[in-house]
N, C-alpha and C positions, 0 to 999 in steps of 0.2 A: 389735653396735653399732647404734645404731638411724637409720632413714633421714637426722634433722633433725641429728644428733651427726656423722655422716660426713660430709655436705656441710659441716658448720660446719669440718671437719680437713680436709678438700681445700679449700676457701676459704685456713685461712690457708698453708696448703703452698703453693696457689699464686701468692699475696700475694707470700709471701716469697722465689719465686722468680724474682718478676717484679723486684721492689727488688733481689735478689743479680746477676739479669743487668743492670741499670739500671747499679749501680754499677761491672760491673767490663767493659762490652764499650759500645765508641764504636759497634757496629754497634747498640745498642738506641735509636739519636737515630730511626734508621727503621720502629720501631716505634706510633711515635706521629706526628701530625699534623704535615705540617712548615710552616714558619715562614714565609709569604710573605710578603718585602717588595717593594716597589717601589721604585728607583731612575731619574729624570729627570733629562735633559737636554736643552740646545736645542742639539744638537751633530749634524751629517747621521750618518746610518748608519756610514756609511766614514771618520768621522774618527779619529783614534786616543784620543782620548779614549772614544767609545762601545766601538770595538774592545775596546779594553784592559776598561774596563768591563766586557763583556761573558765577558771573559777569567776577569777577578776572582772572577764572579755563578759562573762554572763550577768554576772552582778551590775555589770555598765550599762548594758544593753538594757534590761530590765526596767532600771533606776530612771532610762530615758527614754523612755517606751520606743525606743528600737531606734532613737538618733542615730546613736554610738552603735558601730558593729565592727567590733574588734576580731579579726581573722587571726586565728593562732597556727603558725607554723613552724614545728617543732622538728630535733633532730636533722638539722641541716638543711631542710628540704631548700632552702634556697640560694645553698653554696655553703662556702667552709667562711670560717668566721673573718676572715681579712676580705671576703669579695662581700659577704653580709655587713662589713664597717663601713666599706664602700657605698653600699648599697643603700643606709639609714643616712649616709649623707649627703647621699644625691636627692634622697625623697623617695626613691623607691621602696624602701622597707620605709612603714613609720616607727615601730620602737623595734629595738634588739637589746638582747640582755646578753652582757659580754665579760670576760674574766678584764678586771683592771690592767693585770700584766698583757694582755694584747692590745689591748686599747694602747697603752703604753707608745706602742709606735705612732701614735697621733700625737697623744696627750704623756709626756715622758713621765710626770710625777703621780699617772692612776696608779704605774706598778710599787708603789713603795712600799704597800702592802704585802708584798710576798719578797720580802725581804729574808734570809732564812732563818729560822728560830725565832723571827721577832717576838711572835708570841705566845705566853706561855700556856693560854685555856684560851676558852670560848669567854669567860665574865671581861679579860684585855682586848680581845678583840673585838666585842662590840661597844666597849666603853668608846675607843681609838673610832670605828667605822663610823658609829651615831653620833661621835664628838666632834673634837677641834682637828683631828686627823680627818676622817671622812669627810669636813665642810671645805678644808684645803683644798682637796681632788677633785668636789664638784665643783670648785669655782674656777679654776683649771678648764675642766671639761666644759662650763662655758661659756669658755674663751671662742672655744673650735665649732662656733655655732651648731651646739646639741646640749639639746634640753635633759637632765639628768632626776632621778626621782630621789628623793634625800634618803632611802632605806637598800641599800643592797643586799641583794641575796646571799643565802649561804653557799658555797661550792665545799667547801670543806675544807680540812689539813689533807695532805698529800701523801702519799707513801709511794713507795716503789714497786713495782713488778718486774719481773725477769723471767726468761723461757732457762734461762741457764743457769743460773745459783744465786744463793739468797747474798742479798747486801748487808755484810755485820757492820763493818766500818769502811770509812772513806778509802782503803786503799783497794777494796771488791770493786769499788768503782773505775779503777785507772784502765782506761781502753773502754770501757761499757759502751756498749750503742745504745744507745738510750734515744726514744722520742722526747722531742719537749716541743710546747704549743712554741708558734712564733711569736716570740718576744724577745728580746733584749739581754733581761734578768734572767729568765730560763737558760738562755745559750751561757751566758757569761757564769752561771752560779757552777752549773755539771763542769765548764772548761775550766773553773777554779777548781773544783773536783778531780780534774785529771780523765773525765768521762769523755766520750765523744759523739755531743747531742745533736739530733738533725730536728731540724722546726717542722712540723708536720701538723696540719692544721686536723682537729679531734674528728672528722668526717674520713679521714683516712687512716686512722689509727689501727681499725683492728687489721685491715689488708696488710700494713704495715707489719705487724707481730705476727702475723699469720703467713706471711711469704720470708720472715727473718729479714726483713730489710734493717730490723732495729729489736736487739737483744730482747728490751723492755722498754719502761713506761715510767710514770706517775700519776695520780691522780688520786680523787678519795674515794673512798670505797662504795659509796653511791653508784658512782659512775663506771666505776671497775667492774660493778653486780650486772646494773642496767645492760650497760656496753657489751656484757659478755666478755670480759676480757680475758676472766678465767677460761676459758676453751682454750684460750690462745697459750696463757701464763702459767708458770709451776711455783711460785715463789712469789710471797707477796711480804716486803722488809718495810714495818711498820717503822718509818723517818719520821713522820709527821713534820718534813723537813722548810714547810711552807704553808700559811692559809692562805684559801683562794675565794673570793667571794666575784659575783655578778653584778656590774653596775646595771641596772635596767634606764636606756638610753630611747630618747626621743628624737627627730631630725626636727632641727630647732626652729624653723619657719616652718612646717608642719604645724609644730605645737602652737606656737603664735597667733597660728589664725584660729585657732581654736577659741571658742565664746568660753569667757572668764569659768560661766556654770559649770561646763563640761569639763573644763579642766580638773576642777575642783571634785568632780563625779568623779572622774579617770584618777585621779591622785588618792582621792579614800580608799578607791576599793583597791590597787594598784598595791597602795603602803599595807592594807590588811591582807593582800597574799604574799608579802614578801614576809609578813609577820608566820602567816602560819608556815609560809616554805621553811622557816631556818626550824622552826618547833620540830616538821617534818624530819628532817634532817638530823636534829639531834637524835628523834628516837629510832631514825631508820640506824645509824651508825653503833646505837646500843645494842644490834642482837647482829647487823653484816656480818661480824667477823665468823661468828659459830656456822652462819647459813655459806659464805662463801669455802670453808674448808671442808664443810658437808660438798662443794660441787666442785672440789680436787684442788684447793691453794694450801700451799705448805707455808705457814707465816714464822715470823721470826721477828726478835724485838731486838734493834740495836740501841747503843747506847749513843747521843747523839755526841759526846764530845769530841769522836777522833774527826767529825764532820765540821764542825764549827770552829776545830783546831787550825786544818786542814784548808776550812775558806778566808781564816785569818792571816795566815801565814800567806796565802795567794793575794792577799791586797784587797779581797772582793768586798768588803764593807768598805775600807778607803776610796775604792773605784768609786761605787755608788754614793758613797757620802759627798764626793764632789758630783754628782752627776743630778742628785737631787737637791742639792744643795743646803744649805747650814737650817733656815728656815723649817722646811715640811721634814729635816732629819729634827728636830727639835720636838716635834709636834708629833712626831713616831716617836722617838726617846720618851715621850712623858708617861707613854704607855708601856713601853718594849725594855724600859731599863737601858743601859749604856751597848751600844754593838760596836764588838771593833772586832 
C-alpha cells in the first residue's frame, strides 16, 4: 500500500470513529470546546436566587461533562439592569433574570404583575405566574426575540422604607422621595400616590439612600437585609403594596443554536433552581423581620385601604386597564378578583 493510500484509510477509520463515539457516549460533549455562557443578575452573592443559580450553572456542567459552562455574574457586576437588558439582547449577556416590571419597557404586558394589591398570598400568585397569567407574558416575551424559561423567580411582596418616618397611610406618602426601579408602573403607581419617585436602577440604590438623594425605597425584605439597606433606613412600612417576581430571560438566537439536548439539560436544572429559590425565599421572609429590627429597622403595619382608596380615585387601575388591555386584564382578574 503506498504512503498517500494509507493515510487516506487511517483518515477515514478515524473519521468514523470519531462520529461512532459522538453518537453513542454523553462523555464525547468533553471532547470538544465547551459552551460558555454568561448569566447576570443584580441580586447580592448570598441571595438565593445567585445561590441557586449557581447551583443550576453546576448541575449543567456536570450533567454534560463540562459542555455547558454557565458563568454566573451576580449583583450587577455587568451594569444596572436596563444596560444588562440591553445586553442579553444583543448577545452579549446569554441569560439575565429581571423583575417583569422592568422588562416592561420592552415588553409592556411582563409588568402586570405588580399591579398593586393584585394579590392576595403566595397560593394567587403562583396559581396566576404557573398559569394562564404567566403563559400570556411569556408569549409576549417572545415576541421581542428572547427566549423566556416558564418558571419565574420569587422577588417577593414589597414594602417600604424611609430615613424619615414611617408610612401608615397614603397621605405619609404625598411629597415622599421615594426610589422606584425604572419602570412605567412603578413611576405611575407612587405619582397616583401623590409621592415623588425617581427611577434608579437597584446598582445604585444604597448611594442613593445614603447621600439623601431619595427619602426611601421599596423592595422585599430579602433584599433590604442582603442590600444592607438598614444602615441607610430607620423605618421599614410593611405595604406589601406589590409582588415582584424575576423572569429568567435567554437572548433568543443564542438559545436557538443550542442542540435540542442541551436545552433540555439547561431547562431541568434551570426549572429545579427556581423551585428551590421561591422555597428559599419563603423561609428566609419567616424569621427577616425579627433579624432586621435586631439591626436597627423600626417596622410598622399599615392598613392597606387608604392606599388602594387613594390609587382609585387617581385613575391608576383605569390607566393600566387600558394600557394592558381587556385581554391579559381578564387573565389577571381570574386570579386578583375585580381591580378598580
Amino acid at each position: 500500500m503506498t504512503l498517500a493510500r494509507r493515510q487516506f484509510v487511517q483518515g477515514l477509520a478515524a473519521g468514523g470513529a470519531l462520529a461512532a463515539s459522538a453518537s453513542i457516549s454523553p462523555a464525547a460533549f468533553a471532547q470538544t470546546a465547551p459552551i460558555t455562557l454568561k448569566w447576570a443578575n443584580n441580586a447580592p452573592v448570598t441571595h438565593p436566587s445567585t445561590v441557586r443559580g449557581q447551583e443550576a450553572a453546576d448541575a449543567i456542567r456536570k450533567e454534560t461533562n463540562g459542555r455547558v459552562d454557565i458563568q454566573i455574574f451576580p449583583n450587577s457586576q455587568l451594569g444596572g439592569d436596563t444596560d444588562m437588558l440591553s445586553q442579553v439582547r444583543s448577545g452579549a449577556i446569554d441569560f439575565f433574570s429581571l423583575s417583569g416590571l422592568i422588562l416592561q419597557t420592552l415588553v409592556p404586558v411582563a409588568g402586570i404583575n405588580g399591579l398593586a394589591f393584585a394579590f392576595k398570598d403566595y397560593q394567587t400568585v403562583w396559581a396566576a405566574m404557573d398559569g394562564e397569567l404567566g403563559a400570556h407574558v411569556r408569549a409576549a416575551i417572545g415576541k421581542v426575540n428572547l427566549h423566556v424559561f416558564d418558571r419565574c423567580l420569587d422577588n417577593g411582596y414589597r414594602n417600604i422604607t424611609s430615613s424619615t418616618r414611617p408610612i401608615n397611610t397614603a397621605a405619609d406618602l404625598k411629597g415622599f422621595k421615594i426610589r422606584v426601579p425604572v419602570s412605567p408602573l412603578w413611576t405611575s403607581m407612587f405619582k397616583a400616590l401623590e409621592a415623588s419617585p425617581a427611577s434608579i436602577n437597584f446598582s445604585e440604590v444604597y448611594s442613593a439612600l445614603q447621600t439623601k438623594v431619595v427619602e426611601g425605597q421599596e423592595n422585599p425584605l430579602a433584599l433590604i437585609d442582603l442590600a444592607k439597606l438598614y444602615e441607610v433606613q430607620k423605618y421599614c412600612s410593611m405595604t406589601g403594596h406589590m409582588w415582584d417576581g424575576q423572569w429568567i430571560l435567554a437572548n433568543g438566537k443564542r438559545w436557538a443554536a443550542l442542540p435540542a439536548d442541551l436545552q433540555a439539560v439547561i431547562t431541568k436544572h434551570v426549572t429545579a433552581a427556581v423551585m428551590s429559590q421561591r422555597d428559599d425565599i419563603r423561609r428566609l421572609n419567616n424569621g427577616l423581620e425579627t433579624q432586621l429590627k435586631a439591626k436597627g429597622l423600626t417596622f410598622n403595619y399599615p392598613e392597606t385601604k387608604s392606599f388602594r382608596d387613594a390609587l382609585s380615585k387617581a385613575g391608576f387601575y383605569q390607566e393600566w386597564r387600558g394600557k394592558f388591555g381587556d385581554e391579559a386584564m381578564a387573565k389577571l382578574e381570574k386570579y386578583s378578583g375585580k381591580l378598580v
